[in-house]
TORPA-126925 format. One record per residue: x, y, z of N, C-alpha, C in turn; residue in three letters. Coordinates in Angstrom, 3 decimals, padded with zeros to 6 digits, m for minus. Layout:
<recs>
X	Y	Z	X	Y	Z	X	Y	Z	ALA;
...
</recs>
This chain:
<recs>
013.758	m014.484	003.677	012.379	m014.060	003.482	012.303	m012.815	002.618	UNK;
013.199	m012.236	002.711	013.171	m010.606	001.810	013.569	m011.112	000.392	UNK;
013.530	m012.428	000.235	014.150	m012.638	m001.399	012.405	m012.365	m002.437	UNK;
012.408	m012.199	m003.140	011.533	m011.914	m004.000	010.271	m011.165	m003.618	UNK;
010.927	m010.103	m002.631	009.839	m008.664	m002.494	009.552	m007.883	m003.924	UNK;
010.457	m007.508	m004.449	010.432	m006.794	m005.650	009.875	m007.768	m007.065	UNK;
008.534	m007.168	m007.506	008.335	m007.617	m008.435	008.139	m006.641	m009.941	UNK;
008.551	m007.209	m010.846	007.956	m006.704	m011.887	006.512	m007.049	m012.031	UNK;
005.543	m005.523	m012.998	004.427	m005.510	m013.020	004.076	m006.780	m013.972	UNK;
002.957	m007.208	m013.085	002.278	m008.354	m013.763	001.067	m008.040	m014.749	UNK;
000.951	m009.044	m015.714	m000.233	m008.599	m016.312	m001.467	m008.396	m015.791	UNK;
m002.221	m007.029	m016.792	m003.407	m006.684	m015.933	m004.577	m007.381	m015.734	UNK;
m004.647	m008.673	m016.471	m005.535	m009.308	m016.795	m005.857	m010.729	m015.581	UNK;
m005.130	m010.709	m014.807	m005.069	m011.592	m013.714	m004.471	m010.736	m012.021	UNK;
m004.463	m012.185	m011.442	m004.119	m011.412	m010.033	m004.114	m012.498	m009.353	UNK;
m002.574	m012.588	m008.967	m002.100	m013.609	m008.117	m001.819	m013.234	m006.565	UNK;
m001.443	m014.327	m005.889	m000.835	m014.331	m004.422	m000.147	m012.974	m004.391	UNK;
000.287	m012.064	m003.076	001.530	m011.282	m003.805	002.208	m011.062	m002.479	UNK;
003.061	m010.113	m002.448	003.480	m010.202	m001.014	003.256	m009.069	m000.574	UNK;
003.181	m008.706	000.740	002.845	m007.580	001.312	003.381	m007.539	002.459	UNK;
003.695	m006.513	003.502	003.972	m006.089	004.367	003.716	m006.181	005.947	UNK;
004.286	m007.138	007.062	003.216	m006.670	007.880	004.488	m006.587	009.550	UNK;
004.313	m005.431	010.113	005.561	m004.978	010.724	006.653	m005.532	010.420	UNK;
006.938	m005.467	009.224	008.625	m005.726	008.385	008.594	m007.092	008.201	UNK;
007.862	m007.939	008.127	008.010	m009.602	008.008	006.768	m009.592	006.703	UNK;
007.140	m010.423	005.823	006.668	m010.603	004.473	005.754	m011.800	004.538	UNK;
004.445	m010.739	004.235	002.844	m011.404	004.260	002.938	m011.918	003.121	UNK;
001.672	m013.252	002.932	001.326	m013.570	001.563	000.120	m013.302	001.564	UNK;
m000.567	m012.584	000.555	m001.785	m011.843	000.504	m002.457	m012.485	m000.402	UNK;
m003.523	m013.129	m000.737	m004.292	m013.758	m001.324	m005.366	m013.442	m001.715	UNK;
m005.805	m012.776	m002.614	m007.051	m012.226	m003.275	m008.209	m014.114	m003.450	UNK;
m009.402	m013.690	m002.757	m010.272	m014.484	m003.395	m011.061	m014.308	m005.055	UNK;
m010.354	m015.088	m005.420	m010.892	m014.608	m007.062	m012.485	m015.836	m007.829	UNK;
m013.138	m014.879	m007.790	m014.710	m015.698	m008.074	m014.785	m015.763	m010.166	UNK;
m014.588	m014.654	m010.466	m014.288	m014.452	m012.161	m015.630	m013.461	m011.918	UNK;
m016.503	m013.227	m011.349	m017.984	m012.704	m011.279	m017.337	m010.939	m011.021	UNK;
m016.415	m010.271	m010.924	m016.377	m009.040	m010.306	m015.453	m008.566	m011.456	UNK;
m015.223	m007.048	m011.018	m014.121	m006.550	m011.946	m013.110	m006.284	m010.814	UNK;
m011.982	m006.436	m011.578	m010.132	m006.084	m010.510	m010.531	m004.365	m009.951	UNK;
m010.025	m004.589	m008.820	m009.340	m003.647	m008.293	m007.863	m003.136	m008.944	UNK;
m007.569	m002.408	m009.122	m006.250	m002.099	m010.268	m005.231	m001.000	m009.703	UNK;
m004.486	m001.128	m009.848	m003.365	m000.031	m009.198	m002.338	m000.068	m009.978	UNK;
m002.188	001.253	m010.974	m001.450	001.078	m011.942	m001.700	000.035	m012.888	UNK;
m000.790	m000.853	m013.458	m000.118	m002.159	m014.407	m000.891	m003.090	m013.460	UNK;
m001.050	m003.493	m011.738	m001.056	m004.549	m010.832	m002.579	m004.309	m010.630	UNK;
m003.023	m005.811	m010.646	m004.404	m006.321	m009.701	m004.244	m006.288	m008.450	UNK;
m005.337	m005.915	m007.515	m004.972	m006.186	m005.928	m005.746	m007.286	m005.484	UNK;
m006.986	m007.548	m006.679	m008.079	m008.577	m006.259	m009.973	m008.199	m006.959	UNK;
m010.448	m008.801	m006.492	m011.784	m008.231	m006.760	m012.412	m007.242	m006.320	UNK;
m012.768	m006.290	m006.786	m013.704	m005.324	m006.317	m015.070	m005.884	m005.888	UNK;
m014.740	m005.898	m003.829	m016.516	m005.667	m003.616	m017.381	m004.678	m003.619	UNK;
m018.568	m004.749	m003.911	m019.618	m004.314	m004.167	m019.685	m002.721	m003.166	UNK;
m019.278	m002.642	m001.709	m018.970	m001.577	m001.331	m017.699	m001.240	m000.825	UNK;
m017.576	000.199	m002.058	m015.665	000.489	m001.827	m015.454	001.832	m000.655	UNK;
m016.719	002.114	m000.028	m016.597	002.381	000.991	m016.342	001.789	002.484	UNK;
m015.332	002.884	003.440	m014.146	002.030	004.228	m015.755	001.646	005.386	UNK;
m015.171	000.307	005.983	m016.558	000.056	006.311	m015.826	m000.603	008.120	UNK;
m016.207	m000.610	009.211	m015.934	m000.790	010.384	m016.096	m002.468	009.969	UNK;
m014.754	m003.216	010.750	m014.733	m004.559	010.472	m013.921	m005.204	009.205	UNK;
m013.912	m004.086	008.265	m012.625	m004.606	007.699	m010.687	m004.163	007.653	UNK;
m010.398	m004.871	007.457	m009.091	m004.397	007.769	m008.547	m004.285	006.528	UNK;
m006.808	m003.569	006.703	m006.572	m002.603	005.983	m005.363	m002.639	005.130	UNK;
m005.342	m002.951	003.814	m004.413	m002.748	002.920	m004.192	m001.917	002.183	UNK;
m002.947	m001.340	002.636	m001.915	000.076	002.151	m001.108	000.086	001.320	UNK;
m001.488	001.376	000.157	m000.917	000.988	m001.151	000.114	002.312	m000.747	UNK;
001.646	002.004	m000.686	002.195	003.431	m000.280	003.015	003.836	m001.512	UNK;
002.844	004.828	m001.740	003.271	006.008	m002.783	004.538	006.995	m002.716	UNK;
005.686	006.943	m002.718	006.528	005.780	m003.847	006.774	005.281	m002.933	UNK;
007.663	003.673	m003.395	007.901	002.740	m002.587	008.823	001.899	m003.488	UNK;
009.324	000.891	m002.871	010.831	000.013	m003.678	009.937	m001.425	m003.451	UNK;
008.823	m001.610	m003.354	009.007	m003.509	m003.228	008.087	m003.981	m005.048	UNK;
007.188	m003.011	m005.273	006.740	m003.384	m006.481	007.153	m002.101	m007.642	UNK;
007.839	m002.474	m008.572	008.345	m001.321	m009.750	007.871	m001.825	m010.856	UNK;
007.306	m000.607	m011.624	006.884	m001.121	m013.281	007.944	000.290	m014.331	UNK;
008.806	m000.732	m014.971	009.328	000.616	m016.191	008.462	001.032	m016.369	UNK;
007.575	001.033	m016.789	006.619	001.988	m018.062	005.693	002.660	m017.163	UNK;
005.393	002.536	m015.600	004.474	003.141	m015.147	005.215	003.749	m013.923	UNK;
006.733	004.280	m013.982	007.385	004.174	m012.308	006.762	004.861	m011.382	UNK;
005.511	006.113	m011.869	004.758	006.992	m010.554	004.482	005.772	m010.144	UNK;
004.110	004.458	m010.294	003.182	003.800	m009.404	004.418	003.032	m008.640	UNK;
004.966	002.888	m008.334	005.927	002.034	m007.876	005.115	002.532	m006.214	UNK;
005.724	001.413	m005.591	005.017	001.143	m004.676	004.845	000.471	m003.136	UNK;
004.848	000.214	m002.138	004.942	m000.890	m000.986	003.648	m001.307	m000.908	UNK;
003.340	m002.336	m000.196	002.135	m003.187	000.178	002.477	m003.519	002.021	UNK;
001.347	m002.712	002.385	001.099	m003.151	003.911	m000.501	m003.167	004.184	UNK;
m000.412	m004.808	005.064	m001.406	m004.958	005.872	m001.130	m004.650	007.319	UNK;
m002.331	m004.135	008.092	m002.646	m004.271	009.391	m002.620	m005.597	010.328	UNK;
m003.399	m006.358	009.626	m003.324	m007.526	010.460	m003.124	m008.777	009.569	UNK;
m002.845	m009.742	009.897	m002.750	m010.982	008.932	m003.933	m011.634	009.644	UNK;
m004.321	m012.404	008.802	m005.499	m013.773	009.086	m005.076	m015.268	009.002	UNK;
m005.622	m015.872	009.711	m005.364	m017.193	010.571	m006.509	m018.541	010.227	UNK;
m005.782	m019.620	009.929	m006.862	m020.830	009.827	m007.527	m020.563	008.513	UNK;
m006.536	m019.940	007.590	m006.980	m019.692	006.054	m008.202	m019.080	006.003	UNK;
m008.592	m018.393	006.865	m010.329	m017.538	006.686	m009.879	m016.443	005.736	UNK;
m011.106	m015.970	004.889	m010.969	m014.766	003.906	m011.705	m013.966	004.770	UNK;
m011.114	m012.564	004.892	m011.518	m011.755	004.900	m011.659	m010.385	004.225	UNK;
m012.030	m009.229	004.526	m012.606	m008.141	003.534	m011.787	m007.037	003.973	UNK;
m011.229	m006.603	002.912	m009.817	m005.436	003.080	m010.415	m004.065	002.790	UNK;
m010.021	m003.152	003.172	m010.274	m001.731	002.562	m008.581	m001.251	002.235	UNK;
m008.773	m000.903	000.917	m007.689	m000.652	000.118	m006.874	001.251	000.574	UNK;
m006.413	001.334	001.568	m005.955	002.899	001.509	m004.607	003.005	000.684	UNK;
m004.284	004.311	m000.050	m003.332	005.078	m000.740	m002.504	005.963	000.410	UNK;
m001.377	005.615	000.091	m000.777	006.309	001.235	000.189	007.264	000.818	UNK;
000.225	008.372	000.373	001.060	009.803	m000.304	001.857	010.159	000.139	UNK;
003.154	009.713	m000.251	004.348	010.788	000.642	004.239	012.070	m000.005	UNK;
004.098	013.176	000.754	004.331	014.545	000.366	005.298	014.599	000.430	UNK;
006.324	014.757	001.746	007.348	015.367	002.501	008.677	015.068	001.253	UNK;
009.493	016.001	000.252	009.886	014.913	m000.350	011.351	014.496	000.316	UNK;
011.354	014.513	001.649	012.800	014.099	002.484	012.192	013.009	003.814	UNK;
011.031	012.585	003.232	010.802	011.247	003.755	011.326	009.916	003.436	UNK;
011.561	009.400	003.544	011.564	007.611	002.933	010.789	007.313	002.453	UNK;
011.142	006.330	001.440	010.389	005.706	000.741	010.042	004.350	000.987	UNK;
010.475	003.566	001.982	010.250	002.151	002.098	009.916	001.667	003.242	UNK;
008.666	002.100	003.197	007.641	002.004	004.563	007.160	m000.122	004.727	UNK;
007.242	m000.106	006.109	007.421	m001.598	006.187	006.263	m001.984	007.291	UNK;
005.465	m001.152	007.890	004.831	m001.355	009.146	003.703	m000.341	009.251	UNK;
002.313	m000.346	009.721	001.224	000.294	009.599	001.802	001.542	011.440	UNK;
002.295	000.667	011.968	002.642	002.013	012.870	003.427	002.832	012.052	UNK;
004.407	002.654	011.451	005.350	003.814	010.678	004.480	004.949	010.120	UNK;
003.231	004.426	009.251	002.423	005.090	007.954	001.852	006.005	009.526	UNK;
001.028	005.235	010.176	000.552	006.480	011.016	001.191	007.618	011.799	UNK;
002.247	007.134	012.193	003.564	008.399	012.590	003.842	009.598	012.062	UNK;
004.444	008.665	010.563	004.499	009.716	009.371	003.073	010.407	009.029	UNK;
001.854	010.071	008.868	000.932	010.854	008.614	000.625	012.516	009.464	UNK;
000.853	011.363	011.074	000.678	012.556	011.961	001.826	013.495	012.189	UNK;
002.997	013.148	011.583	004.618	013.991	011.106	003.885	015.561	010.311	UNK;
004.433	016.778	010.583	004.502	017.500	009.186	005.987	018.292	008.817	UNK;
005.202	019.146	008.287	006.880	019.674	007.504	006.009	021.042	007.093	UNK;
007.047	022.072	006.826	006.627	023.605	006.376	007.157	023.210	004.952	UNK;
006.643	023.395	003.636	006.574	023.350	002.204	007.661	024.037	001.766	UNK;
008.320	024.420	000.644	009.251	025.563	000.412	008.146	026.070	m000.121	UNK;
008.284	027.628	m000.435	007.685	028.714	m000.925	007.510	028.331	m002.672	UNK;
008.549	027.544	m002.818	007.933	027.261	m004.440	007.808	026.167	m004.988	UNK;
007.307	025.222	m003.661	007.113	023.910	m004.021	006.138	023.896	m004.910	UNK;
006.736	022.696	m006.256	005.653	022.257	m007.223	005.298	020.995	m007.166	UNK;
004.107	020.849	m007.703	003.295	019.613	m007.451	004.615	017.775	m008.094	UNK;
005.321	018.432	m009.259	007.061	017.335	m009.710	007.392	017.191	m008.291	UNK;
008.087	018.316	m007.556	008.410	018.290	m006.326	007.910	016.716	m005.256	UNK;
006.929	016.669	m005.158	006.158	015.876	m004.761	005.958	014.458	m004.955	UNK;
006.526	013.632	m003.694	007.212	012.184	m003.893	005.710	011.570	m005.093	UNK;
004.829	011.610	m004.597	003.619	010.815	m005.003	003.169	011.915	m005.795	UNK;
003.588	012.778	m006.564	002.523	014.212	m007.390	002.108	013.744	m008.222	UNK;
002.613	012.324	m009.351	001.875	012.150	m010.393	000.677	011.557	m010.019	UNK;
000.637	010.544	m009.067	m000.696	009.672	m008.583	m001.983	010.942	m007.855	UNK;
m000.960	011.932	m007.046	m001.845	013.300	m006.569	m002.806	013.530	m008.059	UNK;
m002.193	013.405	m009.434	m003.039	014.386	m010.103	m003.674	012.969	m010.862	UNK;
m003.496	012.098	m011.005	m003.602	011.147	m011.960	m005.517	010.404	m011.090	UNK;
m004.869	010.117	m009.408	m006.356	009.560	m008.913	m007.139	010.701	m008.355	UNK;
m006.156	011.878	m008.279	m007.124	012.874	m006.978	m007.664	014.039	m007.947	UNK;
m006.516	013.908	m009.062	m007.352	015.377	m009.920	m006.988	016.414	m009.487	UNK;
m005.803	016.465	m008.907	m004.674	017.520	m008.645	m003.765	018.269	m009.738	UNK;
m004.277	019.418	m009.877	m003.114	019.542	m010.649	m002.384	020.621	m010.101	UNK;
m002.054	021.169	m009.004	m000.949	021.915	m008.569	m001.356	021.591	m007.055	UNK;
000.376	022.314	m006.576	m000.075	021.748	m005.412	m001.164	022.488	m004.366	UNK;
m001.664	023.485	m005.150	m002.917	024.008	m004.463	m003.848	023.295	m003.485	UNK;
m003.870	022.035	m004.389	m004.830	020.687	m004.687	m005.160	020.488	m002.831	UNK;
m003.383	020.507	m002.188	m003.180	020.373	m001.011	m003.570	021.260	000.248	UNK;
m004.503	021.947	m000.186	m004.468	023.598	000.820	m005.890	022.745	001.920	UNK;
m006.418	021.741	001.285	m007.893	021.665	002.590	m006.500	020.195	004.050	UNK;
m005.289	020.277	003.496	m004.769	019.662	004.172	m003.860	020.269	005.064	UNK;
m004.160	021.139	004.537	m002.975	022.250	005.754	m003.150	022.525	006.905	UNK;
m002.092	022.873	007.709	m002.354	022.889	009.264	m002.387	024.450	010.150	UNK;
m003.160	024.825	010.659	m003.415	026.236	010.972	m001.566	026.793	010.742	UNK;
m000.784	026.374	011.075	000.749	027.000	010.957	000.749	026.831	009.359	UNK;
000.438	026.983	008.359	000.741	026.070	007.075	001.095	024.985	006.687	UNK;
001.535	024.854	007.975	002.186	022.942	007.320	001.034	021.533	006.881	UNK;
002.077	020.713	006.169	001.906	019.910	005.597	001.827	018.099	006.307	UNK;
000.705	017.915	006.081	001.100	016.065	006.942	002.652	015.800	006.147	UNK;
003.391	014.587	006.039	004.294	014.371	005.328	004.058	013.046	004.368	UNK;
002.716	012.851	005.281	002.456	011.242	004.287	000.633	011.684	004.444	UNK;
m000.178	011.358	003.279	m001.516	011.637	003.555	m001.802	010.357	003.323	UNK;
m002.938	009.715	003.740	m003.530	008.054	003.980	m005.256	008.226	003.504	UNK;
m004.831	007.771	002.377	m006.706	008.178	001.723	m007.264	007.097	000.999	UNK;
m008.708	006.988	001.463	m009.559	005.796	001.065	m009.127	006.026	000.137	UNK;
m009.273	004.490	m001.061	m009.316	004.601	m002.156	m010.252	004.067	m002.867	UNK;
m011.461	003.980	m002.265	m012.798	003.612	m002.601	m013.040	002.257	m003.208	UNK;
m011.970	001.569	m002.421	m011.711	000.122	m003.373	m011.938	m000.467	m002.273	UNK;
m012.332	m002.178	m001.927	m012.255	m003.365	m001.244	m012.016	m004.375	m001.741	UNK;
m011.448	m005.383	m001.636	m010.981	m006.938	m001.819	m011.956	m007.456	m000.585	UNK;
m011.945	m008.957	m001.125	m011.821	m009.997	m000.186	m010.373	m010.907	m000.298	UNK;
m009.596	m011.266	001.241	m008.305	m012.098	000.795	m007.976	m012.601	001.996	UNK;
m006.855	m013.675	001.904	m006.268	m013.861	003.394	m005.068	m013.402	002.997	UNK;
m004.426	m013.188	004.453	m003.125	m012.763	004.599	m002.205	m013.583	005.471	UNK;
m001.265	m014.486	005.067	m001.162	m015.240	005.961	000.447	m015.422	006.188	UNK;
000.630	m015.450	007.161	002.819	m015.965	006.893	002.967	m016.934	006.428	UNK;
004.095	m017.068	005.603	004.269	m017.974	004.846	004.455	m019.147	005.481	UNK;
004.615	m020.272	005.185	004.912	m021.729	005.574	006.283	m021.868	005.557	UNK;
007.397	m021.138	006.019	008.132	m021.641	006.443	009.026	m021.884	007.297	UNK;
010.114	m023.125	007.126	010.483	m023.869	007.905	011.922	m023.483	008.042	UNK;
012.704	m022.959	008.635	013.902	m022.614	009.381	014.428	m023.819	010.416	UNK;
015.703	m023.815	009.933	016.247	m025.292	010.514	017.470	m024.573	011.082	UNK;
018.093	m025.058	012.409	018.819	m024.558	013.996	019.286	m025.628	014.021	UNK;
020.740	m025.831	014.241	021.649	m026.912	014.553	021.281	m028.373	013.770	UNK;
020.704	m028.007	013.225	020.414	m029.809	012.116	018.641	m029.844	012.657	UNK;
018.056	m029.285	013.150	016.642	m029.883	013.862	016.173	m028.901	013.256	UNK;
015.016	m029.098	012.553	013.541	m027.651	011.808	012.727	m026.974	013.145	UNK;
012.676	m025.920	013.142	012.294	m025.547	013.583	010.987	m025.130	013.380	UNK;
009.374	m024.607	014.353	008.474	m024.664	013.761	008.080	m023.531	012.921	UNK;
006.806	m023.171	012.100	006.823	m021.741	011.215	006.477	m020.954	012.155	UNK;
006.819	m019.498	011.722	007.058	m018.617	012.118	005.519	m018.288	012.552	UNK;
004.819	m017.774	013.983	004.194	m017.582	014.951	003.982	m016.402	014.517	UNK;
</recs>
């Protein structure tokens, strides 16, 4: 199942199936594509259509774009490199409506290859004390910090600080984006002593 996590960036002009994350077992994520909307875009990659409100809205669930990450890499764009996690998968092929969060590693002696929505919240609620001359390079995710947030030092970070000074180690921020998609496990079939066994539950 871990064979073809890593993709090269696809063209920007479309947006296929892709895979995503969901407590370490590899979702297939499915953008409903109408042609009527404009992409949601992340970096080089489509995530799907932009609905109409990219505010996070009670009832939809949640796809996490984490910052850096090893399952999607583009040469020409590597700040964006990236993981893909959902919260929940969907069942009986229903579409449903995603809210797109960005997920920032600060800490830069965190990991990078986040696999599970409990992990992201751990690490969020994790911190760390900064060095005294940390620079915004320093900073696993600093180019995307200045590129979507309009950061340009790590000043940027001071309304995130914690009465001790410290730092979350991962920050988790709307990204004012929504899809509609299903998320579903894949179809397959694993075979035990000569007999198939059924798909994965």
């Amino acid at each position: 199942m871990a064979a073809g996590l890593a993709f090269a960036a696809p063209a920007p002009t479309t947006v296929k199936p892709f895979t995503a994350y969901h407590d370490g077992d590899a979702i297939v994520f499915t953008p409903e594509i109408t042609g009527t909307r404009r992409m949601a875009s992340f970096g080089p990659w489509n995530l799907g259509e932009r609905l109409s409100g990219g505010k996070p809205m009670d009832g939809r669930l949640n796809l996490y774009v984490v910052v850096p990450g090893t399952q999607y890499r583009s040469a020409t764009k590597p700040e964006y490199n990236h993981n893909r996690i959902v919260n929940k998968y969907t069942v009986d092929g229903k579409v449903r409506d995603w809210d797109i969060y960005y997920c920032l590693i600060i800490d830069p002696k965190l990991a990078s290859d986040f696999r599970s929505e409990n992990d992201l919240l751990m690490a969020a609620h994790q911190t760390f004390r900064p060095a005294d001359r940390l620079d915004l390079s320093d900073v696993p995710s600093g180019e995307i910090l200045r590129e979507r947030l309009g950061m340009n030092s790590v000043n940027g970070l001071k309304k995130y600080r914690r009465k001790n000074r410290s730092l979350p180690r991962l920050l988790i921020i709307p990204a004012g984006l929504a899809v509609r998609a299903t998320a579903e496990l894949p179809d397959v079939t694993i075979t035990h002593f000569g007999q198939p066994s059924s798909p994965m539950q």
